[in-house]
N, C-alpha and C positions, 0 to 999 in steps of 0.2 A: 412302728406306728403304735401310739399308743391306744388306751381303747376308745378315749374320746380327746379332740384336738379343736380346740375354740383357738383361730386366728384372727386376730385386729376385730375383734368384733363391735357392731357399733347400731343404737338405735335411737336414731330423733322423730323426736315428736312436735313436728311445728318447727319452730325454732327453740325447741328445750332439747338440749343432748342427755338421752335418761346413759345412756350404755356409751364409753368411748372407746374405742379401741384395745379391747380386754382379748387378750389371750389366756388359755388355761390348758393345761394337760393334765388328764387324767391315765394312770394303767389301771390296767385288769388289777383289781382284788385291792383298792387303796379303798381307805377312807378319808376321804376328803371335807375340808369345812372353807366355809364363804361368809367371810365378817363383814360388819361394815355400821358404822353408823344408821337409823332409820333415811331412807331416801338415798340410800347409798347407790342401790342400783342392783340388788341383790335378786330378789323376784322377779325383776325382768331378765336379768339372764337367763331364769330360770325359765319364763315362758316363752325367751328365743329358742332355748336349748330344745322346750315339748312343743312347738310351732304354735301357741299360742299366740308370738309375735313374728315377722316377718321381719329380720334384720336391714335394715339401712343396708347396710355393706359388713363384707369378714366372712368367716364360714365357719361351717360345724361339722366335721368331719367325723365318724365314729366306724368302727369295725366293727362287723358283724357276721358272728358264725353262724353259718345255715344250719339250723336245728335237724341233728337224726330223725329217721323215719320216727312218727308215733310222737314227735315230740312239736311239730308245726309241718306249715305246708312247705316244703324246701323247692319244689317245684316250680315255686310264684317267685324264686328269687334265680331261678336258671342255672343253677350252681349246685355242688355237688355235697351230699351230708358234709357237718365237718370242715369246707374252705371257708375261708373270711375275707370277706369282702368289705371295701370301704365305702363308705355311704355318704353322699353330701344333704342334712339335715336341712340345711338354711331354708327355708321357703316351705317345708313339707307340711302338710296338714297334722295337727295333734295325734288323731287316730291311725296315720301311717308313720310316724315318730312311735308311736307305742308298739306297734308291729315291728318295727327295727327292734326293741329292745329295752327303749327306756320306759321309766314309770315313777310315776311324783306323784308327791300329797302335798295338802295345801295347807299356807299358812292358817286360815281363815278354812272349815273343815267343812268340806266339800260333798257329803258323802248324800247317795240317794232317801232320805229322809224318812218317806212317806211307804219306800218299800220295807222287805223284812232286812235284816241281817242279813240271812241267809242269799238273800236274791241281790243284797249289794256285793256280795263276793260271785257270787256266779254272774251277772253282769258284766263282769272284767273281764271273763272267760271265754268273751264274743268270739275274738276273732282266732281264737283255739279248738273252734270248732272245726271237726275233720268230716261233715256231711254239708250237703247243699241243700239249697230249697224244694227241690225235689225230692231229694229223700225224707225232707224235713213234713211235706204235703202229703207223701202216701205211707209217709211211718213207717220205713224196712229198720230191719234188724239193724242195722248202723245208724239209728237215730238214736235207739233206744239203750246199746250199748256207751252210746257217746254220751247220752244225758248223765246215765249211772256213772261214767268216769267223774265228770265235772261233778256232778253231787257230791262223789265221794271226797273229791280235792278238795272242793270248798268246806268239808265239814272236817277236812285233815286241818284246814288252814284256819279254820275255826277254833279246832282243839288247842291249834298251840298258842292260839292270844285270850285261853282261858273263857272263849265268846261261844262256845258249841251248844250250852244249856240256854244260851240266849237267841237262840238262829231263828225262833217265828219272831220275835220282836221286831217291831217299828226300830229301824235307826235312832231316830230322833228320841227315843226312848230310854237310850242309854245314856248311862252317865259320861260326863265328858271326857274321861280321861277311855272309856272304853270305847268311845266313838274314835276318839285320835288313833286307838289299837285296829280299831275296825278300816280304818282309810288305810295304814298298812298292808294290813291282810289283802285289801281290794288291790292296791296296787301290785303285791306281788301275786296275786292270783293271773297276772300279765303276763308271768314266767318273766321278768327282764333280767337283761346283766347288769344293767345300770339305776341303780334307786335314787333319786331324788326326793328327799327331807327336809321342805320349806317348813323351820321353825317347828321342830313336833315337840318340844315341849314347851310351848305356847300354854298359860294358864293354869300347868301345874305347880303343884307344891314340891319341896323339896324331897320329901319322901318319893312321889309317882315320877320325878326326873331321874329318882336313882335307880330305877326299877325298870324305866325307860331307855336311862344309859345302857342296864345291861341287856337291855330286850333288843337296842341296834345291836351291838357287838355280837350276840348267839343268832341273830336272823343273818350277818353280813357269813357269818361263817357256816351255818345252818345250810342257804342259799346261794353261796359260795357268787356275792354280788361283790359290786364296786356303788360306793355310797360317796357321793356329792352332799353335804350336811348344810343350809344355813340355820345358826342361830344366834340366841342374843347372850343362853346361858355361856357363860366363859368357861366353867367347872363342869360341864359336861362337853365343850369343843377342845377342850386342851385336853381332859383326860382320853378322850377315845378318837380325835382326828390324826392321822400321820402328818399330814400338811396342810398350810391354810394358806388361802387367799384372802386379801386383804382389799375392799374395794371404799374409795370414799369419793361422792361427787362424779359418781357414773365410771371411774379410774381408777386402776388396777395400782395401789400403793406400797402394797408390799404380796412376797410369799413368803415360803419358807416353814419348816418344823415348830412346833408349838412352840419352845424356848427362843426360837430365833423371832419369831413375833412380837414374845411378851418383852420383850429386848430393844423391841426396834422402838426407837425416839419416835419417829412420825405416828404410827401404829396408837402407838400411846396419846398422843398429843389428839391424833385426831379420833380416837373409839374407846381405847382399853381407860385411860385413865392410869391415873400411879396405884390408885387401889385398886384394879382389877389385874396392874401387869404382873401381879403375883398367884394368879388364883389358880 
């Protein structure tokens, strides 16, 4: 089984078929990317996949190990530290999709605006809390322990997207390439195994894409995750993807290794072009 298993999957809207019958396999520890001309179909996978959408028909199947003591509740999943268990996603509410494991950022950047920095990474952190509302009303000792943890995560998580000096600020405050670093940090403050990166270098410049390539590659191995990638840059999807999906017209056109891609006739005819099947 691998760690996530997209069968025929399929979503209509009215009579417009946005998603047809897309299958996809991902294992543990790949990085993955997902092309496609604009309107391809790309983002909506995306929001089948974190139950933003509610698939027509096909399923989403993903694996999921029950977190060791201290690391989640293992107990809400009936199952023993350590086993893995297979999860059917299709239909699940966004917030119970994040609790399994996965976590995405958005093409169009999503982040709580109006709070600090600081409080858009500890917000991610909700449902890794290990007290209940009761402890949380009379303040015992396991409230105050638990805050200190998460403080301290969010300000580790902080450190290493160069954002720790910036943690009272307003979100909305920072420049845009550190907001994009900041919707990272928020999603992995989830703990997932699976990261989803809709378009993250969206609006940068060549310089902050290369800076960006390398900041996926030392987070995927840092957090030792499985990354689902779409984008538009080619020179950042061919240098740092293992294999790519190819979607045009809701329909899964090609897979395969980056050179098998840049290679394929249709591929080209319908996305890359003759000048980008080099890049």
């Amino acid at each position: 089984m691998p760690l996530l298993k997209v069968e025929k999957l399929t979503k209509s809207f009215g009579g417009l078929t946005a998603v047809s019958n897309v299958s996809i396999e991902i294992e543990k520890g790949e990085l993955v990317g997902l092309i496609g001309p604009n309107g391809a179909g790309k983002t909506t996978v995306f929001n089948l996949l974190t139950g933003v959408y509610v698939p027509s028909s096909g399923s989403i199947l993903f694996e999921k190990e029950t977190p060791i003591t201290g690391q989640g509740d293992s107990s809400s999943e009936g199952s023993a530290a350590g086993e893995k268990t297979v999860i059917e996603l299709a239909g699940m509410k966004p917030y119970n999709v994040t609790k399994q494991g996965l976590a995405r950022t958005f093409q169009n950047i999503r982040l709580f605006k109006d709070l600090t920095v600081l409080d858009n990474v500890r917000i991610a952190m909700h449902h890794n809390i290990h007290y209940g509302m009761f402890t949380s009303f009379l303040r015992f000792n396991k409230f105050y322990s638990e805050e200190k943890r998460m403080l301290e995560e969010a300000e580790q998580l902080l450190k290493i997207f160069n954002l720790e000096d910036k943690k009272n600020e307003l979100a909305k405050n920072l420049p845009y390439g550190e907001q994009r670093h900041l919707e990272i940090a928020r999603a992995l403050a989830t703990k997932p195994s699976l990261l989803l990166l809709d378009e993250p270098a969206a609006g940068m410049n060549p310089k902050e894409t290369a800076a960006l390539t390398e900041l996926i590659k030392w987070v995927r191995k840092e957090f030792d995750l499985t990354i689902l990638l779409i984008e538009h840059d080619m020179s950042l999807v061919m240098k740092i993807c293992e294999r790519i999906y190819v979607l045009d017209y809701g329909m899964l056109i090609a897979s395969g290794k980056p050179e098998e891609i840049r290679s394929n006739k249709r591929v080209i005819e319908a996305y890359l072009g003759e000048e980008n099947s080099n890049a």
